[in-house]
N, C-alpha and C positions, 0 to 999 in steps of 0.2 A: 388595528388593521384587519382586513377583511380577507383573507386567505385564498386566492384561489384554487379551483379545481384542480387535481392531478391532471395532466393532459397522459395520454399514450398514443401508439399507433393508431388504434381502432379511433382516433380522433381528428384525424386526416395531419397527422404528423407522421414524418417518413421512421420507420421500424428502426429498430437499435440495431447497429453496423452491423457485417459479419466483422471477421477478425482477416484477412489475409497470411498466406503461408509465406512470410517471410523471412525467416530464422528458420530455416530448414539447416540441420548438421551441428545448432550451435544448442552446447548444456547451459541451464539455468537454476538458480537456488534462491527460492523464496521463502523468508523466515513470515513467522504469521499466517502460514498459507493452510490451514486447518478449518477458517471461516471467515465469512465476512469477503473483504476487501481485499487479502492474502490470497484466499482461495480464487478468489476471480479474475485476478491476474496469473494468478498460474494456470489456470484453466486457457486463459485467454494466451500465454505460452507455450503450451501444446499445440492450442489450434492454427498458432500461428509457425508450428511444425518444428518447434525444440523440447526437448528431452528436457523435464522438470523436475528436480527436487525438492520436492514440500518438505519442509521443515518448520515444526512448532512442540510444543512442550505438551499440546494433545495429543498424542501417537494415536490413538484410537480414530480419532476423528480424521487425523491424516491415513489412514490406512484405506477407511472408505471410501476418500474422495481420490484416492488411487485406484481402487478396483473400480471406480466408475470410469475414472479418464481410459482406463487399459481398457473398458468393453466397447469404451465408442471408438479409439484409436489406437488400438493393440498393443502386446507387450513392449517393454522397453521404451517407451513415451516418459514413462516419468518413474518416481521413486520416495520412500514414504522415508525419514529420518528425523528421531526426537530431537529435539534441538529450544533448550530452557536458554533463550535469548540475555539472559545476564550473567550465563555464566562461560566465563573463556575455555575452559576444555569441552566443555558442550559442544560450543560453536565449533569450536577446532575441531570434534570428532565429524558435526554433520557436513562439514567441507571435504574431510578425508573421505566418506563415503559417497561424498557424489563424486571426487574425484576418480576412487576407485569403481564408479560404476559407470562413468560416462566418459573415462577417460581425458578430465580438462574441464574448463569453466569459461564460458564465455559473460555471463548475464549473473548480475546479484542483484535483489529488488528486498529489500528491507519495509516489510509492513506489519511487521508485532509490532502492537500497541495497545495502551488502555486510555481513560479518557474519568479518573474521579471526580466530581463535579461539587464541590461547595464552596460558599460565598468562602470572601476571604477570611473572617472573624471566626468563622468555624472548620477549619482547614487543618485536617489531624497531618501531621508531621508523618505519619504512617502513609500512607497512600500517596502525598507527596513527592516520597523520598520512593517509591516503585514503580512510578511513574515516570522520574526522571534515571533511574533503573533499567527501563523496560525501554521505553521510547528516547533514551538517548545514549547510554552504557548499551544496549542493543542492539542497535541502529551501529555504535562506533567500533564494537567487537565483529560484526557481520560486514564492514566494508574493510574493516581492517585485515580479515582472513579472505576475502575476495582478493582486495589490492596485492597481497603478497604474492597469491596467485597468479595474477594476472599479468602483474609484474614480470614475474620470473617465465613464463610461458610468452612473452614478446612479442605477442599480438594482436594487442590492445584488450579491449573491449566495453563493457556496458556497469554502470553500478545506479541503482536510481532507488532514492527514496521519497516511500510514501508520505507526507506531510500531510496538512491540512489546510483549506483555505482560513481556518484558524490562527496558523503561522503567519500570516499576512496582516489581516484583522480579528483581532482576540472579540470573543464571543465572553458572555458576562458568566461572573461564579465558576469559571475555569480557569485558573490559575497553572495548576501543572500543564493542563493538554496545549496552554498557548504556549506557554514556553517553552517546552520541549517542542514544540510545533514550529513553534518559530528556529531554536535552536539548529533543529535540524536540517533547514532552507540555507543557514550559514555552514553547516558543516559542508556540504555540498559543493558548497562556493569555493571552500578551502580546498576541497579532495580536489576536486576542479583542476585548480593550481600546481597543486601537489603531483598529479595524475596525467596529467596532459603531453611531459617528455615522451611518456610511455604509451601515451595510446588509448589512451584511458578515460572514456568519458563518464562524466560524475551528473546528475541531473536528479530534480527533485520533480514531483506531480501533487498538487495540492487539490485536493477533491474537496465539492462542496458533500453535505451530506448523502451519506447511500446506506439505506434504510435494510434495504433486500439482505439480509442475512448476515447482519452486522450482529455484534457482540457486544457492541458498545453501545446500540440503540436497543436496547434490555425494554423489559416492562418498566423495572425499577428506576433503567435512567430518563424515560419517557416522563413519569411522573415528576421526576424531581425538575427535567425541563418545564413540566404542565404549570408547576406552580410557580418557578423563576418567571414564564412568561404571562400567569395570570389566564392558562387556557384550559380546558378538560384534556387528557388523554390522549382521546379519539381528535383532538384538532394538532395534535404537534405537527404529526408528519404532513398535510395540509397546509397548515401555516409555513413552516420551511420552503414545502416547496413553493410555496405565493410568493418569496422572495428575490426566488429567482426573475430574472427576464423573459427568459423563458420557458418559464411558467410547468418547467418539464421536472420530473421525476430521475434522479442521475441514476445510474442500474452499475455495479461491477462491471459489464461488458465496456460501457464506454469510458472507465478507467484503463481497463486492460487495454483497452486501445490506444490509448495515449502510451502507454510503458512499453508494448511493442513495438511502436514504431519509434520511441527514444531508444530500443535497445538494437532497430536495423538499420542498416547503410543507409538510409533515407536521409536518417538525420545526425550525420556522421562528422557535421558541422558544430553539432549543437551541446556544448559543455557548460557547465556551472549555472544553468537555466532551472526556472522555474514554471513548470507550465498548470496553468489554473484550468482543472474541468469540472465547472460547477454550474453548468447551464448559466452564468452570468449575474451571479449576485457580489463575486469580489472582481475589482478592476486592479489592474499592476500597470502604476503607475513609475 
């Protein structure tokens, strides 16, 4: 297959959204939110005027992308806390700290994750087994110390995890990331159920690939894609995007948008959904 062009704005395609301030007054806690696809929805949190808790097991890296968010939107916008997503006092402490600094929770968005890539025949039980650790013991510790929360404070609110359009349609030589991927789309469905006496809406965002500052799109995992698909390098991120419909390049920002607006009044109807933003290469049927 013959890959097309990246398209962008300067392509006579209209510019990636702003974000709108719609979550003005409401706290949020995003786990993974140190790089990548974590980062970008929390950024895209702020802007949409809630007070954010980054939480990920880089404390370094989360500390910087606070002192940025504080110089473009001043103090008190957001808040840096370590938070080693498989393990339960971890979690329990980074919930206690946002509670203690924002006074309540309204938004939990769960996007730590990892993504080992080997066919099935070579598939180390190690990576495996931290995968489905990471991306679903993390994903179920991070909704479970939100729900409690939120629960008990009587005013609904927002919990929404990251998936993949992976979880949909399994991509070859990833075994853990579909599963957990998948997995995660069902937990949702359940919390859903479970969450909705209370106010609670549970909702999943399945993103096709976002290249821009991912973790998981390494040099090392590029390669290992290059040769699953028989391409050089320099063609992966080209070919993926040829996949899509159209033909576009997906950026965090228009993730982030999708999760803002699951997490305001807007969409206040909308529980146990899965919403696919991949410029159009998986359909949900």
């Amino acid at each position: 297959m013959t890959a097309r062009k990246r398209k962008s704005s300067a392509g006579g395609l209209p510019p990636v959204p702003t974000i709108p301030r719609v979550l003005d007054g409401r706290a949020a806690l995003v786990t993974g939110a140190a790089s990548g696809l974590g980062l970008g929805i929390a950024q895209g949190l702020v802007r949409a005027g809630a007070r954010v808790a980054l939480a990920d097991i880089d404390l370094a890296s989360t500390r910087g992308a606070c002192v940025n968010l504080t110089r473009e939107f001043g103090g008190g916008c957001c808040l840096c806390v370590r938070a080693d997503v498989t393990d339960e006092a971890s979690v329990e402490r980074a919930f206690r700290q946002t509670l203690a600094e924002f006074g309540g929770l309204d938004i939990c968005v769960a996007a730590a994750g990892i993504a080992p890539a080997y066919p099935l025949v070579d598939f180390p039980v190690g990576p495996w087994r931290k995968a489905l650790d990471i991306n679903l013991t993390g994903y179920f510790l991070a909704a479970r110390e939100a729900a409690r929360i939120l629960v008990r404070q009587r005013r609904g609110g927002s919990i929404i995890l990251v998936s993949s359009k992976s979880g949909l349609e399994a991509s070859k030589a990833n075994s853990a990331y579909n599963a957990t991927k998948a997995g995660e789309l069902h937990l949702a469905r359940g919390w859903a159920l479970e969450l909705g006496p209370h106010g609670v809406r549970v909702n999943a965002v399945a993103p096709g690939n976002v290249f821009r500052g991912s973790k998981i799109w390494n040099k090392a995992y590029i390669r290992t894609v290059a040769r699953k698909r028989g391409l050089k390098a320099s063609e992966v991120i080209p070919y993926y995007i040829g996949l899509t419909a159209l033909g576009l390049e997906i950026q965090p920002q228009d993730v982030a948008g999708v999760v803002v607006w699951l997490a305001s009044d807007a969409a206040r109807t909308i529980t146990g959904q899965t919403i696919v933003c991949d410029a159009g290469q998986v359909f949900v049927r």
